[in-house]
C-alpha positions as CSV (number, residue, x, y, z in Angstrom):
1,X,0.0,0.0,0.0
2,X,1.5,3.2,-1.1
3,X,1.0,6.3,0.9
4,X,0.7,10.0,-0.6
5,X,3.2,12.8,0.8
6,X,2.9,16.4,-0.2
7,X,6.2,17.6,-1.8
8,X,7.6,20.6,-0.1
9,X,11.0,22.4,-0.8
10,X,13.5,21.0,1.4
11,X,14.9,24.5,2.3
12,X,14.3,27.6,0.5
13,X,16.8,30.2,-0.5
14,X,18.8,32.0,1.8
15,X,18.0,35.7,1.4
16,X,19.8,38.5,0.6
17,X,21.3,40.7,3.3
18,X,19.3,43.2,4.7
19,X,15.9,41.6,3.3
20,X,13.2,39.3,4.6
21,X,9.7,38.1,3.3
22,X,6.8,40.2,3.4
23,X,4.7,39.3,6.3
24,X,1.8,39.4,3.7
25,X,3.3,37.9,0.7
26,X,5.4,34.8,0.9
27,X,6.6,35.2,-2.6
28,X,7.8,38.9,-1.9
29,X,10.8,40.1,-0.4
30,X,11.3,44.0,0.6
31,X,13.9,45.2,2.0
32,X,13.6,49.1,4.3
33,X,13.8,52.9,3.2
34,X,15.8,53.6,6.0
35,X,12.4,55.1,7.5
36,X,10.5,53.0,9.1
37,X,7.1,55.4,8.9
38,X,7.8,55.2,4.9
39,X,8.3,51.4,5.1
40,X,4.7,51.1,6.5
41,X,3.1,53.5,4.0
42,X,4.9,50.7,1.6
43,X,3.5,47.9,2.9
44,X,6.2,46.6,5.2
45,X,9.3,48.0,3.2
46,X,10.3,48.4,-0.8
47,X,10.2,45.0,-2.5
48,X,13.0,44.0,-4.7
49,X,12.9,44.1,-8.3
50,X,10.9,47.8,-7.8
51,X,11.6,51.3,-8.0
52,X,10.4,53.8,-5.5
53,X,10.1,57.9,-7.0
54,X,9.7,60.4,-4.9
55,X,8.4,64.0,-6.0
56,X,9.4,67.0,-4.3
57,X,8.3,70.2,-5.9
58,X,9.1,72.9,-3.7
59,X,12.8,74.6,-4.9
60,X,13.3,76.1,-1.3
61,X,13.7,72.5,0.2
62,X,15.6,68.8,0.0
63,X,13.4,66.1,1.2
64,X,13.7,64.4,-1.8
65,X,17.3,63.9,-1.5
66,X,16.9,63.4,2.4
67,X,14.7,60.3,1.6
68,X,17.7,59.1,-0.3
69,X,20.1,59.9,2.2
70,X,18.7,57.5,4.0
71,X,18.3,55.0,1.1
72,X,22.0,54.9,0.8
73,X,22.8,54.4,5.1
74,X,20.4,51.9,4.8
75,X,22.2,49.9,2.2
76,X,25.2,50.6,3.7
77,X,24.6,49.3,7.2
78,X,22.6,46.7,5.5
79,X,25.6,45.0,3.9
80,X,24.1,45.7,0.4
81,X,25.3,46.5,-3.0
82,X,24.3,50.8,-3.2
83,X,25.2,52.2,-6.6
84,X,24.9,56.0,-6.3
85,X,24.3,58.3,-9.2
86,X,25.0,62.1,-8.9
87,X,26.9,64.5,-10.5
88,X,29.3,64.8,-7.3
89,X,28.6,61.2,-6.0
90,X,31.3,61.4,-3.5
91,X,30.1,64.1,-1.5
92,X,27.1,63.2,-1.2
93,X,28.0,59.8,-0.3
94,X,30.0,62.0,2.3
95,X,26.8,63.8,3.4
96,X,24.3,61.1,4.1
97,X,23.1,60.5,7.5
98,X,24.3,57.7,9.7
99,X,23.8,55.2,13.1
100,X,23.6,57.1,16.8
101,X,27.0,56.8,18.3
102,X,29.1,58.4,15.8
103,X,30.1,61.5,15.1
104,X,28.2,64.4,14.8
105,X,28.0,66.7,11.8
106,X,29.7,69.5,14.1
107,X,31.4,70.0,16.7
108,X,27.8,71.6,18.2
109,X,27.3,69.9,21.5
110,X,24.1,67.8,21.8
111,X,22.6,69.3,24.8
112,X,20.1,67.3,26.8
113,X,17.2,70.4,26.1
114,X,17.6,69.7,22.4
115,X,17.4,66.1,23.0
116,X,14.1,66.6,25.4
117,X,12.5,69.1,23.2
118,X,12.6,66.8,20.3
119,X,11.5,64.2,22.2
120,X,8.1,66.3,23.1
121,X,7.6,67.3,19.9
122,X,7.4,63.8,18.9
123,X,4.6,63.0,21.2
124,X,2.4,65.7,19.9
125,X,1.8,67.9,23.0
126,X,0.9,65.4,25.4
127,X,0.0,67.4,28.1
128,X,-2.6,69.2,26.4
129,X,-5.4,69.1,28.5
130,X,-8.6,67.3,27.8
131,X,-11.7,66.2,28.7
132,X,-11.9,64.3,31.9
133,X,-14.0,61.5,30.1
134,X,-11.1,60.6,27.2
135,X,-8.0,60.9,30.2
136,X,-8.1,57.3,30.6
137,X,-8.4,55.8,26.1
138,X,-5.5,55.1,24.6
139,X,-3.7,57.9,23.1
140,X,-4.1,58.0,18.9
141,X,-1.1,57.0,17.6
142,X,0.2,59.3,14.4
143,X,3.6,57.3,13.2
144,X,5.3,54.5,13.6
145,X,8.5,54.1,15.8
146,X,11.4,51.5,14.8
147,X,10.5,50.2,18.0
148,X,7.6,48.1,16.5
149,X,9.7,46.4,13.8
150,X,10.6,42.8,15.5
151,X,13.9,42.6,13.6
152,X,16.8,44.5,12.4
153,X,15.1,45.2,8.7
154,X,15.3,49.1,9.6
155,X,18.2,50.6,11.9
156,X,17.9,53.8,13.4
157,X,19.5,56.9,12.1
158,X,20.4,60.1,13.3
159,X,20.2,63.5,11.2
160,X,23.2,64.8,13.4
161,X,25.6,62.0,12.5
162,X,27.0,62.0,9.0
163,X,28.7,58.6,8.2
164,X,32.1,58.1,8.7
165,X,34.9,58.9,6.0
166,X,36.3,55.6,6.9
167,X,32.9,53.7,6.1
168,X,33.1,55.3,3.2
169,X,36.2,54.5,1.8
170,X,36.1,50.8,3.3
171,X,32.7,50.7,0.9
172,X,34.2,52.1,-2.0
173,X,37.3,49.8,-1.9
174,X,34.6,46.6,-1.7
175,X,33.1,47.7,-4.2
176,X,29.9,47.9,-1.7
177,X,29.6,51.2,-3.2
178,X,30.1,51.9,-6.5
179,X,30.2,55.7,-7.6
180,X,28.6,56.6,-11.0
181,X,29.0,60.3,-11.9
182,X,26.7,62.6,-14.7
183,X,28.3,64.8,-17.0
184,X,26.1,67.2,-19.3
185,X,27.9,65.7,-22.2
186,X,27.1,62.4,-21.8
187,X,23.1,61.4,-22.6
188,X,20.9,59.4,-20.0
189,X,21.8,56.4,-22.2
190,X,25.2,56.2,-21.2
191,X,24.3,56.2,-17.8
192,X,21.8,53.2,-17.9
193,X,24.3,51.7,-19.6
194,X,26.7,51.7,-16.7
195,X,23.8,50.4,-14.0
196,X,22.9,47.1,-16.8
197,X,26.8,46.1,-16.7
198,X,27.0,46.8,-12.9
199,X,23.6,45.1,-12.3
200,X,25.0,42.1,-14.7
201,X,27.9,41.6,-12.9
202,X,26.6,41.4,-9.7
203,X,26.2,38.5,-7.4
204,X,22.5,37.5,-7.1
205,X,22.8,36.4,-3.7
206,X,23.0,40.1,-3.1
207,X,21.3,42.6,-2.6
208,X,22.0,45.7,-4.8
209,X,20.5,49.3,-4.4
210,X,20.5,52.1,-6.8
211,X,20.4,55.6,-5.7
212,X,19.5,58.8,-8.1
213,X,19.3,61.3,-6.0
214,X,18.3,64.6,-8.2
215,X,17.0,63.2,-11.8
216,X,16.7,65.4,-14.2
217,X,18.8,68.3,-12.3
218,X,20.8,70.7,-15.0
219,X,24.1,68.9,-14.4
220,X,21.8,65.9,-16.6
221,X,21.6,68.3,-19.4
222,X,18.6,69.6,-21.6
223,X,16.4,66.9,-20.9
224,X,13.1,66.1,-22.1
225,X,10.0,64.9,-20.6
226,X,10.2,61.9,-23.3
227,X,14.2,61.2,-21.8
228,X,12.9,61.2,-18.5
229,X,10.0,58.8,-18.8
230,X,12.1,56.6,-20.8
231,X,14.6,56.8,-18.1
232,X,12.0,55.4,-15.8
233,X,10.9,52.6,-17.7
234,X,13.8,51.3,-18.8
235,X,15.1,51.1,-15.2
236,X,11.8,49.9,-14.2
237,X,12.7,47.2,-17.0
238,X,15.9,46.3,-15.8
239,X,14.6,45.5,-12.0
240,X,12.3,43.3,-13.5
241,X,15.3,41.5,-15.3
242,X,17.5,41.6,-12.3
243,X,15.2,40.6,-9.2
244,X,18.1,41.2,-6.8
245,X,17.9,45.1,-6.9
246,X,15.6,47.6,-6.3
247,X,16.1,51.7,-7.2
248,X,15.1,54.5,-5.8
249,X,15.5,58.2,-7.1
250,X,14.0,61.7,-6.6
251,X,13.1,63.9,-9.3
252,X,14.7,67.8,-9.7
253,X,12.0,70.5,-8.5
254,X,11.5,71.9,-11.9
255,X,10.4,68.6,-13.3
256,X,7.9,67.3,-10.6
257,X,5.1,69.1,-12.2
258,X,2.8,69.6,-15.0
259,X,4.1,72.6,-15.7
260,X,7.2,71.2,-17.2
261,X,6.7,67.8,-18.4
262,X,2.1,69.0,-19.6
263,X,-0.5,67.7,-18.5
264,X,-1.2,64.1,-16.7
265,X,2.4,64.2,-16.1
266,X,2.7,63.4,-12.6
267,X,0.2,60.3,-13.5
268,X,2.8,59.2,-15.7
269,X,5.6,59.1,-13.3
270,X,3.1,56.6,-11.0
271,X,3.1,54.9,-14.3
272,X,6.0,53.8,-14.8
273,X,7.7,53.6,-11.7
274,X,6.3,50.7,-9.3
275,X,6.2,53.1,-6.1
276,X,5.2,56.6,-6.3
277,X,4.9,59.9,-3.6
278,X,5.0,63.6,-3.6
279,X,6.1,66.0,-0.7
280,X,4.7,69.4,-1.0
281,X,6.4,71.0,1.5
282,X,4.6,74.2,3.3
283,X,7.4,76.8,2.8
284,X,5.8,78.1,-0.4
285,X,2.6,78.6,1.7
286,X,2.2,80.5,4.8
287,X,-1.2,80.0,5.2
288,X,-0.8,76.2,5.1
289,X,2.1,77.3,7.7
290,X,-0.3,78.8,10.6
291,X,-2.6,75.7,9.5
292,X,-0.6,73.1,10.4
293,X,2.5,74.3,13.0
294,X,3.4,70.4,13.8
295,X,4.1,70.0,10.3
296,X,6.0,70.9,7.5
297,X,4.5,69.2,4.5
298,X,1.9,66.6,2.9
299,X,2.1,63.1,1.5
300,X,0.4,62.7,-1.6
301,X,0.8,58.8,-2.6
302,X,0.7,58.3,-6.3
303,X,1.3,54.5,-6.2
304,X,2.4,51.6,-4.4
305,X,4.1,48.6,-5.2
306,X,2.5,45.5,-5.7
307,X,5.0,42.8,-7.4
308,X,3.1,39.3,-7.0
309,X,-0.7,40.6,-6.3
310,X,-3.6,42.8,-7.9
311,X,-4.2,44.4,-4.3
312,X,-1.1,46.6,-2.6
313,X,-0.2,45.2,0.7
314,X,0.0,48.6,2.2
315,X,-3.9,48.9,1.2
316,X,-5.1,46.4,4.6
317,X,-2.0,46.5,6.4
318,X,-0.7,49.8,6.2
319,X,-1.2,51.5,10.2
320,X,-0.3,55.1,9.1
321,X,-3.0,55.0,6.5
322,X,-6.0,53.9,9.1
323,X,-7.3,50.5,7.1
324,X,-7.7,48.2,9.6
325,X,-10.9,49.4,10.3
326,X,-11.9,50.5,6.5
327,X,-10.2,47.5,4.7
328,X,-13.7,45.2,5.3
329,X,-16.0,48.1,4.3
330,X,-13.6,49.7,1.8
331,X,-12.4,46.8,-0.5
332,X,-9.3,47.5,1.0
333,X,-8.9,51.4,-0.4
334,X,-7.9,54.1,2.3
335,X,-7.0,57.3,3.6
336,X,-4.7,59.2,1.8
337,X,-4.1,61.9,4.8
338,X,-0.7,62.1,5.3
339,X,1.5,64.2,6.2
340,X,5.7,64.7,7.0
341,X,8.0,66.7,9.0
342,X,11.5,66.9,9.6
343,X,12.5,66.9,13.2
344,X,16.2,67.6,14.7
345,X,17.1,63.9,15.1
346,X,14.6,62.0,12.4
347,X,12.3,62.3,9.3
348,X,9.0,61.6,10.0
349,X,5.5,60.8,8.2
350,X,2.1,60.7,10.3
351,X,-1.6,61.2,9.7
352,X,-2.6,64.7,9.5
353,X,-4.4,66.0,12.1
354,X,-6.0,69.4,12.8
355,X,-5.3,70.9,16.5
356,X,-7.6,71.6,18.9
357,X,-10.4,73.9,17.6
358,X,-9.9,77.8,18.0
359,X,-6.8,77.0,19.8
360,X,-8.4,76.4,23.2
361,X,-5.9,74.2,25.2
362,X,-8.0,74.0,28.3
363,X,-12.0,74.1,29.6
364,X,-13.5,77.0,31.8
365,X,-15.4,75.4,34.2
366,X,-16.7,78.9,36.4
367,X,-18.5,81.9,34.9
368,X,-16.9,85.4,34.2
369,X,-17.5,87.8,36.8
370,X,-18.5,90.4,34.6
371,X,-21.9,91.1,33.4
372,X,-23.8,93.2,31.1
373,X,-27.0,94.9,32.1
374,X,-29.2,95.0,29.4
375,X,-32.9,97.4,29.8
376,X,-35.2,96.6,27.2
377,X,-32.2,95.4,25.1
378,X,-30.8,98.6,25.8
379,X,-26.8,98.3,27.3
380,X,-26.3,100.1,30.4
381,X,-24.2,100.4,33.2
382,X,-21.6,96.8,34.9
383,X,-22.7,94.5,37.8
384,X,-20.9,92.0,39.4
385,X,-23.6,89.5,39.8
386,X,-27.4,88.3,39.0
387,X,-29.7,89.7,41.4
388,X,-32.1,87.2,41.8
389,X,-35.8,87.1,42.9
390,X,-35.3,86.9,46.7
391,X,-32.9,89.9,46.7
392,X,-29.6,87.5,46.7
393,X,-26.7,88.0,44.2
394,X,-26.1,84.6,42.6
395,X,-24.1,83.7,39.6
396,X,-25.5,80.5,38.3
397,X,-26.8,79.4,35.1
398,X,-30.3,79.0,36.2
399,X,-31.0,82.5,37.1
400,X,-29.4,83.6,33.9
401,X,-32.0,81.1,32.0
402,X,-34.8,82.2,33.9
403,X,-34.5,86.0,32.8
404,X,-33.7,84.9,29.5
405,X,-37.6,84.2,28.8
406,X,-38.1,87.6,30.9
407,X,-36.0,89.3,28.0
408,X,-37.6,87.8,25.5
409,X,-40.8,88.7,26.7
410,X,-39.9,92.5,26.6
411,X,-38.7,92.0,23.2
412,X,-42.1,90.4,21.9
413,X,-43.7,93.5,23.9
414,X,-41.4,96.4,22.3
415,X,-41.8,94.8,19.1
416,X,-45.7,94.3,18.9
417,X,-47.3,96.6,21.6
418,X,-51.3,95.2,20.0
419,X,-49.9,91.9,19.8
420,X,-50.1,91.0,23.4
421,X,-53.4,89.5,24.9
422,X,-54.6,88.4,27.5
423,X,-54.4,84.8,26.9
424,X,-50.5,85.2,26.9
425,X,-49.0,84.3,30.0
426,X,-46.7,86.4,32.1
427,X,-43.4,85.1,32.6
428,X,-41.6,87.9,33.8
429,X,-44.2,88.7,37.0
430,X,-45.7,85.8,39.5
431,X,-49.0,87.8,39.6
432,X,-50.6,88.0,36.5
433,X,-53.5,90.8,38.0
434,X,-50.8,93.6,38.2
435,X,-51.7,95.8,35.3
436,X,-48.7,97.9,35.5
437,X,-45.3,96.2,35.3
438,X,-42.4,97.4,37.0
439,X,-38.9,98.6,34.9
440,X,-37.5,94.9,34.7
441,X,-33.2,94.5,34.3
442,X,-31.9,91.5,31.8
443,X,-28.4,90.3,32.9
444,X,-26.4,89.5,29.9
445,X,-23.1,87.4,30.0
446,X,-20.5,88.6,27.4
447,X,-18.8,85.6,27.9
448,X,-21.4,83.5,26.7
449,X,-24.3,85.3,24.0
450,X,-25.5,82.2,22.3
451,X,-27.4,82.2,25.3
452,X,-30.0,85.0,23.7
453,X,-30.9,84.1,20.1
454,X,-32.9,87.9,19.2
């Protein structure tokens, strides 16, 4: 009697460096930004074989090239392959960001107030004080921390540390990092070129990452919106031939609009690139400025990587974009309110969120101590107090409710003198038989006049 047995792989490939399986995909592996809030927005991290754009249209500011600063310390400390394309690759190699612990950028001393004040502004002004009844949920969490990754994927980095010359020159004689300058005389073509004999010679057992920093800057040349998007595609092409390696780049300022490469062109990029996002930064706006003081930008995702599947992963298992709730209801489709800002120590994207309404930071709980005497909805002279119907001064709400229907009374009467009957009842008097009414005072509250609705 024969017996059936299920054939399973004996062992399965060991992975690259610095990589790991998608926790949603078996058949995916991703490897990190170097941010782990950017890495969620991805779906766990940037799969291999896929390229990653990122837009940045505002000419006063870098975050482009800061998201591949980190790009390239990622790969670095990772133990990957990083082939870096510039038109000074060196010193920017030289100015990327690097692991807490090493040397700062300068000699400025890292006080302990810095370190404390970037640590509050991280938690989003927790002592803000709110209602009693929401002291005790669980505070709404904005970000992610590298804290909840369960494995080295994504190390930590510091904006104050620039890597070491001597990583740097350890790499470059490896060959872990291989330098690829642009000249204006040489066309785009040369320069894929270069990456398809690098990429060909490389080991497939690792992991290689290539970095283009400022794409279509004018140390590329004249180029066209046609050069560009071929640019894009044919890289995008050569991923798919070379599932080892992964790209990521960041467009010039001048070309991350419609204004320069017509219209849909933004769409296009998301097109041809498997990974997508733009960061309008706020300096161009002021207005946006006093809007949003805990942030310096917005996220706009344009598309997101999905090697193996129909559905992105980061659609029901993203936690920045809020689709563990919607994902059921949704189909899986999401927010898209996000936002970024660049602290002392870290780049981070959160959820937008307004702040408290009109600025109010705190609840009055006892009434002003100033009044308004109106007569007949005439304004006359200051009290202190209500003078209620026993002669006492009180200040509470109820005697300011029960002359409210007094003053409206009075403005019924002034308004229509033949309007009043007899049938009406009077509010303002406990005898109804006086015929003459005395001169009556209306107490009103500056503090609070939705109270009177005239």
């Amino acid at each position: 009697m024969s017996s059936f047995k299920r054939k399973t792989p004996s062992g399965r490939a060991t992975l690259p460096q610095g990589t790991r399986l998608s926790p949603f995909s078996t058949s995916t592996v991703i490897t990190s930004t170097g941010i782990p809030s950017l890495d969620d927005i991805l779906g766990g991290g940037l799969p291999l074989s896929c390229s990653l754009a990122v837009l940045a249209p505002d000419h006063h500011t870098a975050y482009g090239e800061l998201v591949q600063k980190y790009f390239v310390a990622q790969g670095l400390a990772s133990g990957q392959k990083v082939f870096l394309i510039h038109n000074e690759p060196l010193r920017f190699a030289k100015e990327c960001i690097w692991m807490p612990g090493s040397a700062p950028s300068t000699p400025a001393q890292s006080s302990a107030t810095e370190d404390a004040d970037d640590e509050m502004a991280s938690q989003h002004d927790d002592k803000i004080k709110i209602a009693w009844r929401y002291e005790q949920m669980k505070k709404f969490q904005t970000t992610v921390s590298s804290n909840s990754l369960n494995d080295d994927l994504c190390l930590t980095f510091d904006l104050t540390c620039k890597i070491p010359d001597a990583i740097i020159d350890a790499a470059r004689q490896s060959a872990q990092l291989v330098l690829i300058g642009v000249d204006t005389s040489e066309d785009a073509g040369g320069v894929i070129k270069q990456i398809e004999g690098l990429l060909s010679s490389s080991a497939s057992t690792q992991a290689v990452r290539i970095c283009i920093p400022a794409l279509g800057s004018p140390h590329w040349g004249d180029l066209q919106p046609s050069t560009v998007l071929g640019m894009l595609h044919t890289i995008r092409r050569l991923l798919h031939r070379y599932p080892s390696a992964c790209a990521s780049l960041s467009l010039a300022p001048h070309i991350c609009g419609d204004t320069w490469g017509g219209q849909g062109w933004v769409q296009k990029i998301g097109w041809l690139t498997d990974a997508a996002i733009s960061m309008s930064a706020f300096s161009a706006n002021p207005s946006l400025v006093s809007l949003f003081p805990s942030h310096h930008g917005l996220l706009q995702i344009l598309r997101l990587p999905a090697p193996h599947t129909i559905l992105p992963a980061s659609d029901k298992h993203s936690t920045l974009r809020g689709l563990s709730s919607a994902a059921g209801t949704m189909g899986g489709s999401g927010e898209n309110n996000l936002a970024f800002k660049c602290m002392r120590k870290r780049l981070i994207f959160e959820t937008l969120h307004l702040d408290l309404e009109g600025g109010v930071t705190e609840r009055r709980t006892t009434p002003s101590s100033n009044a308004i005497v109106l007569d007949a909805g005439i304004m006359h002279d200051t009290t202190p107090a209500t003078v209620s119907a026993t002669g006492g001064r009180k200040g509470s709400l109820a005697a300011v409710e029960v002359e409210l229907e007094h003053v409206k009374d009075l403005t019924v009467e002034a308004s229509f003198p033949h309007a009043v009957t007899d049938s009406m009842p009077d509010l303002s008097s406990p005898s109804p038989a006086k015929s003459k009414k005395p001169k009556k005072k209306v107490v009103f509250h500056s503090e609070r006049p939705d109270l009177y609705d005239f």
